[in-house]
Biopython code that builds the backbone (N, CA, C, O; Angstrom):
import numpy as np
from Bio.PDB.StructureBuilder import StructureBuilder

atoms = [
    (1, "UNK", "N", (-123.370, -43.800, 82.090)),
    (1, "UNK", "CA", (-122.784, -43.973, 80.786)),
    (1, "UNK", "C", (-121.350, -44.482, 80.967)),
    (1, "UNK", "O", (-120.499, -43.980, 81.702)),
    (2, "UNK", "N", (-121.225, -45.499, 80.224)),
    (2, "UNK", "CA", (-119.799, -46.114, 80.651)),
    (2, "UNK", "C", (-118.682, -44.956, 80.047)),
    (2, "UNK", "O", (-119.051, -44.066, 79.281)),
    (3, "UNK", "N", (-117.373, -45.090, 80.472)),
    (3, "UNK", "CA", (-116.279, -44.841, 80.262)),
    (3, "UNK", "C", (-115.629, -44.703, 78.687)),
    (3, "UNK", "O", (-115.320, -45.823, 78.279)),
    (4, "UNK", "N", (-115.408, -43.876, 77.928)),
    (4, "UNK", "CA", (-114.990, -44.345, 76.685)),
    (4, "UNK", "C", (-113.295, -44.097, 76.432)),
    (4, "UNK", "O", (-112.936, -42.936, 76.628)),
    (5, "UNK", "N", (-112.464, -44.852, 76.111)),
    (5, "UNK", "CA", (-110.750, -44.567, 76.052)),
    (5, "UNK", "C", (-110.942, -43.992, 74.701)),
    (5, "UNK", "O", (-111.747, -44.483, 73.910)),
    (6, "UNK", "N", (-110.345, -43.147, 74.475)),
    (6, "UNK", "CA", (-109.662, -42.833, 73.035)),
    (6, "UNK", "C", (-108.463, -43.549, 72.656)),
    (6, "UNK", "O", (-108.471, -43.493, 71.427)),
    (7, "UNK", "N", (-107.323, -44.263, 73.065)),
    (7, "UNK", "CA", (-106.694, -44.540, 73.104)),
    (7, "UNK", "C", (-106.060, -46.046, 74.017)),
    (7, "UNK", "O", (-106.192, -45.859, 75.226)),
    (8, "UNK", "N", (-105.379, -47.541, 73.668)),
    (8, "UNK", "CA", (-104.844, -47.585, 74.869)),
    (8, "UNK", "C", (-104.112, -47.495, 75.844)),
    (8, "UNK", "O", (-104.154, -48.166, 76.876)),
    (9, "UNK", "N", (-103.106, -46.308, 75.444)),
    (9, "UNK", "CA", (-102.608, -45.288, 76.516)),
    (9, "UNK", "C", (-103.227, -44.792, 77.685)),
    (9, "UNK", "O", (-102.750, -45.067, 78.786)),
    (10, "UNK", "N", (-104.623, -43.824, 77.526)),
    (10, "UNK", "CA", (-105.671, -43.699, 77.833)),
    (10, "UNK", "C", (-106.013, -45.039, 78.656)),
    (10, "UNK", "O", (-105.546, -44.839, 79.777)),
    (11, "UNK", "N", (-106.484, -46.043, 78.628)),
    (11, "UNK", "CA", (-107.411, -47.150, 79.192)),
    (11, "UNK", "C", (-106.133, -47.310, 80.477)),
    (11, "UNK", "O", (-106.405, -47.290, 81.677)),
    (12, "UNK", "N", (-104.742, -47.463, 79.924)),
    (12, "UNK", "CA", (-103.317, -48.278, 80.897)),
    (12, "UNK", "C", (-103.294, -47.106, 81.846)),
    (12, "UNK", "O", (-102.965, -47.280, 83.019)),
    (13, "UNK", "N", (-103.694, -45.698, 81.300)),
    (13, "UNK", "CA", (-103.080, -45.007, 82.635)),
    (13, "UNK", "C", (-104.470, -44.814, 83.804)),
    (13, "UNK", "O", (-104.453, -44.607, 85.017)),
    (14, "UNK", "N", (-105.683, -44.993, 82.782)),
    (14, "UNK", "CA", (-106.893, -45.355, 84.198)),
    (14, "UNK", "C", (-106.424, -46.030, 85.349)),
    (14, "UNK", "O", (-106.293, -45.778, 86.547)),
    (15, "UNK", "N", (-106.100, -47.486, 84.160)),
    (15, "UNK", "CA", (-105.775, -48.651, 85.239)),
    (15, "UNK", "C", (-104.880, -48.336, 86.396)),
    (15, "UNK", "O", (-105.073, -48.680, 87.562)),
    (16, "UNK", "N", (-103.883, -47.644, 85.933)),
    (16, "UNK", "CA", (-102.379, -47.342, 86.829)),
    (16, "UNK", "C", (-103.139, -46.181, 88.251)),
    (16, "UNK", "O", (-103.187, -46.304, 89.475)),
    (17, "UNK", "N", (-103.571, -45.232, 87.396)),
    (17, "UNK", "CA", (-104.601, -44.098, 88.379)),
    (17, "UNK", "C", (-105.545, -45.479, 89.200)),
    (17, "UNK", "O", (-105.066, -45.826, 90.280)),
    (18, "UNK", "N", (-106.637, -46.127, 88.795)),
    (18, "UNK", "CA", (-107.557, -46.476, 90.089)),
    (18, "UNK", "C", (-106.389, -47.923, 90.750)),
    (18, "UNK", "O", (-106.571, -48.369, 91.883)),
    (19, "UNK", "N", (-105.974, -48.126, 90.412)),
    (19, "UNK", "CA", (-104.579, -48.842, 90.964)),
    (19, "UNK", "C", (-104.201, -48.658, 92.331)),
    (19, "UNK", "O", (-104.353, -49.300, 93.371)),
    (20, "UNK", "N", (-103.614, -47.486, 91.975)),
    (20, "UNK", "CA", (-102.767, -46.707, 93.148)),
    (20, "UNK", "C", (-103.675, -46.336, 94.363)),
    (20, "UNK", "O", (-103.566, -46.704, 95.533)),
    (21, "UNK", "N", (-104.948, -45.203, 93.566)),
    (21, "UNK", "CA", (-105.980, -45.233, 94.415)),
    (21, "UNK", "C", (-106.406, -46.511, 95.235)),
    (21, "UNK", "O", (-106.338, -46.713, 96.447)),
    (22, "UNK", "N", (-106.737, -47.089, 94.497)),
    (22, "UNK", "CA", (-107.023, -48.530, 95.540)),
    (22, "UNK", "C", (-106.487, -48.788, 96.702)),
    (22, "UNK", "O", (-106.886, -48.606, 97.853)),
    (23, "UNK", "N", (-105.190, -49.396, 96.102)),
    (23, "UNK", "CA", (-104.073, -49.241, 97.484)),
    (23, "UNK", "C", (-103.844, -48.261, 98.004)),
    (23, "UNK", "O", (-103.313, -48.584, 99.066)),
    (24, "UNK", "N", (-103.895, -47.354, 97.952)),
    (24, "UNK", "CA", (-103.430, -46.332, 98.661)),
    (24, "UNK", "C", (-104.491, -46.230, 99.384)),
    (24, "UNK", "O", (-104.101, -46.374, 100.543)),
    (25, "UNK", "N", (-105.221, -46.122, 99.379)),
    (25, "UNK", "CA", (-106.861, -46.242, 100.085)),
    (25, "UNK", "C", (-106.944, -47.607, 101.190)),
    (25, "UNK", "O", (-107.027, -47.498, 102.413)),
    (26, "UNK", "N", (-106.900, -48.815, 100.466)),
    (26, "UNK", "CA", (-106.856, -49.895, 101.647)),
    (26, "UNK", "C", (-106.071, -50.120, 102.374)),
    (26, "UNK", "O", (-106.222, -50.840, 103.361)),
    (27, "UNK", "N", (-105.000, -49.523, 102.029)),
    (27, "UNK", "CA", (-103.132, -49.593, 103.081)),
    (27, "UNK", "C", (-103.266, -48.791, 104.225)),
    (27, "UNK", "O", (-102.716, -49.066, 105.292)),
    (28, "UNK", "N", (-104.294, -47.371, 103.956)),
    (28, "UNK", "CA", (-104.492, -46.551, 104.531)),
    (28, "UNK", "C", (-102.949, -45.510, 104.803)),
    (28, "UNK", "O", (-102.409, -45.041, 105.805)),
    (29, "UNK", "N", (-102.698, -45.493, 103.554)),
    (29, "UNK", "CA", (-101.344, -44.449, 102.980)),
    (29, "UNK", "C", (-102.184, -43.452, 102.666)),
    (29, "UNK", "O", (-103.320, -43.379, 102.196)),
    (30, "UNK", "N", (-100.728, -42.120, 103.319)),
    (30, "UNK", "CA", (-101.092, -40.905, 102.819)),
    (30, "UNK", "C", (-100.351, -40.287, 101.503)),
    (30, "UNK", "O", (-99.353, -40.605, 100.855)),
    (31, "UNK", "N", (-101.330, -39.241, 101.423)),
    (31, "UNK", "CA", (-100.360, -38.627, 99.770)),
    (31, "UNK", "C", (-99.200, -38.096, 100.535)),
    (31, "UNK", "O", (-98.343, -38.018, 99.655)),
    (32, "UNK", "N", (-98.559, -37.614, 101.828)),
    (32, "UNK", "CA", (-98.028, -37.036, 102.606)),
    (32, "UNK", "C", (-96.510, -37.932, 102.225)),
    (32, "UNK", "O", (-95.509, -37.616, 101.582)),
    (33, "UNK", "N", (-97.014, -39.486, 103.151)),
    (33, "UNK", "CA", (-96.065, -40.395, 103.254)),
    (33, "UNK", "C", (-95.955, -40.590, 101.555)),
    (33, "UNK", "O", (-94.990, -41.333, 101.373)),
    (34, "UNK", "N", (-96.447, -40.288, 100.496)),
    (34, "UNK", "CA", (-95.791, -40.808, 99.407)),
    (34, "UNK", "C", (-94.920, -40.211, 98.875)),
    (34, "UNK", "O", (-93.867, -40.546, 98.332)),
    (35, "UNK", "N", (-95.765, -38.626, 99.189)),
    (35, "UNK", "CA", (-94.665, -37.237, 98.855)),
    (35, "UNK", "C", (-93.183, -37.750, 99.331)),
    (35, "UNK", "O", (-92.204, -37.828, 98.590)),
    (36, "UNK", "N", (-93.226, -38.086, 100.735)),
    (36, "UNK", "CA", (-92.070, -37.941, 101.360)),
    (36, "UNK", "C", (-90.808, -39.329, 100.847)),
    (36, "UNK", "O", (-89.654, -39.310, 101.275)),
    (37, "UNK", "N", (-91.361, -40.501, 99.833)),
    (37, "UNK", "CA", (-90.776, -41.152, 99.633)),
    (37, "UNK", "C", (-90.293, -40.520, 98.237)),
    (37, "UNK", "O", (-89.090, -40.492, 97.976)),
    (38, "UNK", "N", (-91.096, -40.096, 97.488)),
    (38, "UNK", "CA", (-90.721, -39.778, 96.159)),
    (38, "UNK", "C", (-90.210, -38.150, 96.124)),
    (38, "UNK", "O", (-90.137, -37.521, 95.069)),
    (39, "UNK", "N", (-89.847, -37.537, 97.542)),
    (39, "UNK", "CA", (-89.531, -36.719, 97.214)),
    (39, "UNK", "C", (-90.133, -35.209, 96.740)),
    (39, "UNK", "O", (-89.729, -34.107, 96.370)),
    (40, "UNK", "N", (-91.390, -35.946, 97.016)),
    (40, "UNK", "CA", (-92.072, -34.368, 96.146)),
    (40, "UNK", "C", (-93.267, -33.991, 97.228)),
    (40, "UNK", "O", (-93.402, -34.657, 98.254)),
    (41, "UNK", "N", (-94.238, -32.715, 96.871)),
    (41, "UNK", "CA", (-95.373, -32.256, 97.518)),
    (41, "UNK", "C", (-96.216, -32.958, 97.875)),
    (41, "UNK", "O", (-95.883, -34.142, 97.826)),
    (42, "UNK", "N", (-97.328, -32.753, 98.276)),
    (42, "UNK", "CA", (-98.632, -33.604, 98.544)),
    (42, "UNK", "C", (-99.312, -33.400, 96.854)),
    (42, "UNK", "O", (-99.812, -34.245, 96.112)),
    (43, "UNK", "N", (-99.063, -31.809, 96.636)),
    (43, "UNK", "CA", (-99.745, -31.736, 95.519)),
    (43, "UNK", "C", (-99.548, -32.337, 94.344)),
    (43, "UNK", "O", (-100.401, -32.856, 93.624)),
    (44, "UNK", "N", (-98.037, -32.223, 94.116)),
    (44, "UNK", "CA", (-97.164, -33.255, 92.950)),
    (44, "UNK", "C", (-97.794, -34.916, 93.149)),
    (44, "UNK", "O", (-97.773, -35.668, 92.175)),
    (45, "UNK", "N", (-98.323, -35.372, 94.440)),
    (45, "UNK", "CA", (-98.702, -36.519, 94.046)),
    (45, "UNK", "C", (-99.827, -36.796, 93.685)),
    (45, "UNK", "O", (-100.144, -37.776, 93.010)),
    (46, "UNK", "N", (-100.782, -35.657, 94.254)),
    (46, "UNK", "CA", (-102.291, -36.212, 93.421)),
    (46, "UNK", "C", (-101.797, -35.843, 91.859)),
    (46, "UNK", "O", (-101.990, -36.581, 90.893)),
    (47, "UNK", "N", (-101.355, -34.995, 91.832)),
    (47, "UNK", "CA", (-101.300, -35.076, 90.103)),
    (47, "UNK", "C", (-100.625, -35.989, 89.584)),
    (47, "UNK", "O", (-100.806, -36.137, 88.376)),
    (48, "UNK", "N", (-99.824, -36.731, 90.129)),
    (48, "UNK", "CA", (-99.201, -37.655, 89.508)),
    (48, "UNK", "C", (-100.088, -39.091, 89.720)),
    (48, "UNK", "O", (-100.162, -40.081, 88.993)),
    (49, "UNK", "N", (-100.573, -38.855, 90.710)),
    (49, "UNK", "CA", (-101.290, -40.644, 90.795)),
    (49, "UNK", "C", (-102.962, -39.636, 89.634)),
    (49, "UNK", "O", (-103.490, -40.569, 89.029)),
    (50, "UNK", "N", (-103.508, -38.687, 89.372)),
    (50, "UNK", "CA", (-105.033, -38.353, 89.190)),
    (50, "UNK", "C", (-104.115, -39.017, 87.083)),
    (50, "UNK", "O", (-104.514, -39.940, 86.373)),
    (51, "UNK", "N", (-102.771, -37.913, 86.785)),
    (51, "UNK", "CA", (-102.604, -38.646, 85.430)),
    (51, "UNK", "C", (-101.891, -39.303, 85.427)),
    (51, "UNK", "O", (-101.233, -38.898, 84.469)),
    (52, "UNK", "N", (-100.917, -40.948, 86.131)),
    (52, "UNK", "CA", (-100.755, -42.085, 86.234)),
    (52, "UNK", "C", (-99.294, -41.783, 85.890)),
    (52, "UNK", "O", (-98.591, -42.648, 85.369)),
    (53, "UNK", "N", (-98.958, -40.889, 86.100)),
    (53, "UNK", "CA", (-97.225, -39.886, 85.696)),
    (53, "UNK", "C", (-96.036, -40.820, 86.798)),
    (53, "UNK", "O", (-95.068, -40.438, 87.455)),
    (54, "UNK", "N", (-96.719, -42.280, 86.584)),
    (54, "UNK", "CA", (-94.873, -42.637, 87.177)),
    (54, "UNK", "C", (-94.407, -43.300, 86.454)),
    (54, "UNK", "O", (-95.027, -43.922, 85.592)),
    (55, "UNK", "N", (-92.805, -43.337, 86.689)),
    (55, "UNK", "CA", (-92.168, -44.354, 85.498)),
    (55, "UNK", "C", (-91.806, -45.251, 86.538)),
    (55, "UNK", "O", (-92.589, -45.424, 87.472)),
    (56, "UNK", "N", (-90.475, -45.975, 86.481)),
    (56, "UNK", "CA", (-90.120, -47.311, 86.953)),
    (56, "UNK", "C", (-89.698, -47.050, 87.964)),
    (56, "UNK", "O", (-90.105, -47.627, 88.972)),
    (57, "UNK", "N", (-88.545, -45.896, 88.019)),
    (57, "UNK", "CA", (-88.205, -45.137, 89.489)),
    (57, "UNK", "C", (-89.057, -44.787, 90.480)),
    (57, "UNK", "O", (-88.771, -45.146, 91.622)),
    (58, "UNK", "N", (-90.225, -44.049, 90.251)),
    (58, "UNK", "CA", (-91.238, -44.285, 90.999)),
    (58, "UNK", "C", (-91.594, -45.424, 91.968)),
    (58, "UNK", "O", (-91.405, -45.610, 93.170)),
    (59, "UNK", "N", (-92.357, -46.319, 90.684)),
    (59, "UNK", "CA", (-92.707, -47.272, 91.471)),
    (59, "UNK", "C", (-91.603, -48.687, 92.135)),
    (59, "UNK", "O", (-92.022, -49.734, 92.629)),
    (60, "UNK", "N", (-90.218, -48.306, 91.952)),
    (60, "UNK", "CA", (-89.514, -48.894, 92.965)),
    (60, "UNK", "C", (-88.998, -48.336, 94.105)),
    (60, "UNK", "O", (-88.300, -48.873, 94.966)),
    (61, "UNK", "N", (-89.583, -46.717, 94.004)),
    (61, "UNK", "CA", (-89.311, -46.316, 95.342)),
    (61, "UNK", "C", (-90.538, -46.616, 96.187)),
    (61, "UNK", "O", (-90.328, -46.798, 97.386)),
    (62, "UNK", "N", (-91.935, -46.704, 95.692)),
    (62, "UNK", "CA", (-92.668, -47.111, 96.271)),
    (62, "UNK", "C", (-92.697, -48.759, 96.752)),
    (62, "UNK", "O", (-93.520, -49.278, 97.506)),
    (63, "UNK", "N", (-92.066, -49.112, 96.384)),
    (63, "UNK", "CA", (-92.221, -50.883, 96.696)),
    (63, "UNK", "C", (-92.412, -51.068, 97.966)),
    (63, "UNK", "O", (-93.352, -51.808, 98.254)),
    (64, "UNK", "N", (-91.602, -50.473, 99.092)),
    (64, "UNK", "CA", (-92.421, -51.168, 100.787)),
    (64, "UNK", "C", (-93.325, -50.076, 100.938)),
    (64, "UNK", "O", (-93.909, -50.126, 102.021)),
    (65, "UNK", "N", (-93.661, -49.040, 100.173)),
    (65, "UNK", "CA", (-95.405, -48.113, 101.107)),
    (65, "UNK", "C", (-96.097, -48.973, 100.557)),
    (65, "UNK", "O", (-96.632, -49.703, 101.391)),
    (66, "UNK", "N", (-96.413, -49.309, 99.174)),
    (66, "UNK", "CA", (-97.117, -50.183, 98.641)),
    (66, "UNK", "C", (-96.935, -50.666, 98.120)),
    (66, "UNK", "O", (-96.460, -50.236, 97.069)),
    (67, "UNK", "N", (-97.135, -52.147, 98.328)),
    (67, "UNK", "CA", (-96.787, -53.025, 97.536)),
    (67, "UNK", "C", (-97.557, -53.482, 96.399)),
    (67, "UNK", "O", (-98.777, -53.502, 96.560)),
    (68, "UNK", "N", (-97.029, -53.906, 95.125)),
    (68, "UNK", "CA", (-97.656, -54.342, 94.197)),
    (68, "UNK", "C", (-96.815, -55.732, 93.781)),
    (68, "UNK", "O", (-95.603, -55.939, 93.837)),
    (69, "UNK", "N", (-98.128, -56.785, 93.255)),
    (69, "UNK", "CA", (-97.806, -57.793, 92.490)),
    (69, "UNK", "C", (-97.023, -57.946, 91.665)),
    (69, "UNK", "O", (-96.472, -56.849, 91.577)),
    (70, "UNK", "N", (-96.418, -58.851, 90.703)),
    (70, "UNK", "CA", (-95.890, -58.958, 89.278)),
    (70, "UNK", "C", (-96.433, -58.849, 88.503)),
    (70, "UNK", "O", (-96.080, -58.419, 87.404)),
    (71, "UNK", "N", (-97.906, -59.357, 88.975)),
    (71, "UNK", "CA", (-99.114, -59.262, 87.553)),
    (71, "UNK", "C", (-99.267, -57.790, 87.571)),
    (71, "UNK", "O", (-99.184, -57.216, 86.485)),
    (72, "UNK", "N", (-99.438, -57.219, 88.443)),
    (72, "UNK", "CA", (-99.555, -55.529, 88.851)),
    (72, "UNK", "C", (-98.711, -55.210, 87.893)),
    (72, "UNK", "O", (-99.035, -55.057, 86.716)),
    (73, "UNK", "N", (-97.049, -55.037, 88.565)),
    (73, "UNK", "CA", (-96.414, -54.557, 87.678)),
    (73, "UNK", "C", (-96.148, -54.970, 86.212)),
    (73, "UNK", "O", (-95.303, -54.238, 85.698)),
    (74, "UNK", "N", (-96.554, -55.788, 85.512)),
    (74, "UNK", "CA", (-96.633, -55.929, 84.199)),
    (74, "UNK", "C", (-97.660, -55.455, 83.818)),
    (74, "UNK", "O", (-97.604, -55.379, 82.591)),
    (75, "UNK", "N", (-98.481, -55.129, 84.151)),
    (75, "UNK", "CA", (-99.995, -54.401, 83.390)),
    (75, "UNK", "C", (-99.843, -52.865, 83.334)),
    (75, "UNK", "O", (-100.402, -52.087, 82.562)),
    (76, "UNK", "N", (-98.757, -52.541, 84.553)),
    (76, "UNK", "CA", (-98.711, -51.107, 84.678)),
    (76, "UNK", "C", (-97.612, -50.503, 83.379)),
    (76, "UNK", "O", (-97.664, -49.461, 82.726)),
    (77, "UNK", "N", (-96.716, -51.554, 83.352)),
    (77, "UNK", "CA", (-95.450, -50.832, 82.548)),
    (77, "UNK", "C", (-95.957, -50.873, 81.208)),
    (77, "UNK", "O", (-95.538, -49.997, 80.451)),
    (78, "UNK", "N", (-96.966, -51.906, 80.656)),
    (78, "UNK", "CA", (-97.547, -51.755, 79.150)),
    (78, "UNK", "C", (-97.618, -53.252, 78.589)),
    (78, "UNK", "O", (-97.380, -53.521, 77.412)),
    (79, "UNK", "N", (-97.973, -54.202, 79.561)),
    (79, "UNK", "CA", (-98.453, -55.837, 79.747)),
    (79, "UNK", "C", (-99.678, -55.223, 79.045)),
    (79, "UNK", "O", (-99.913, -54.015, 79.018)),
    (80, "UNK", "N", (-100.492, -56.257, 78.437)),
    (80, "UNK", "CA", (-101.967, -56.553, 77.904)),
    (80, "UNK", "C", (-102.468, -57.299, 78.880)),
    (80, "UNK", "O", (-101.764, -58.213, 79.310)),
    (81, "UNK", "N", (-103.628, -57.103, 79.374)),
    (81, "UNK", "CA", (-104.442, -57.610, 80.274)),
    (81, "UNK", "C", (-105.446, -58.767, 79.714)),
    (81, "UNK", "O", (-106.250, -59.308, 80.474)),
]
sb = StructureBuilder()
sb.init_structure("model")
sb.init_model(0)
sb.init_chain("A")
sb.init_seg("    ")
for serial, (resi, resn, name, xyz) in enumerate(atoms, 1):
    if name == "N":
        sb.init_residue(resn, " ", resi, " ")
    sb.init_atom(name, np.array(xyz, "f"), 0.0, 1.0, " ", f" {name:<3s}", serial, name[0])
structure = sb.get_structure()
């Protein structure tokens, strides 16, 4: 059964969640090494990448663990796809 958004808040922060997952998965990054850039737990980051909880600071501290596009980052901050 497909996926249903209530919202597209909802649909942008999927995207941002299987996003991260992705890369973070093919880079072969840990939640460890992300903790340790952003400062926080292992646990603080699955919850933050499982509900898509970064703002801009975030993801410019992440810029050399993982890198993302322009098209990336405009879809993430609230671009229309």
């Amino acid at each position: 059964m497909p996926k249903v958004y209530t919202s597209s808040n909802d649909r942008q922060r999927a995207y941002i969640s299987r996003l991260i997952k992705a890369k973070r998965d093919f880079l072969g990054v840990k939640n460890e090494q992300i903790g340790d850039v952003l400062g926080i737990t292992d646990r603080a980051v699955r919850y933050k990448i499982n509900k898509a909880d970064f703002d801009l600071v975030d993801l410019y501290q992440l810029r050399h663990l993982i890198p993302f596009s322009v098209e990336e980052l405009h879809l993430m901050i609230g671009g229309e796809k």
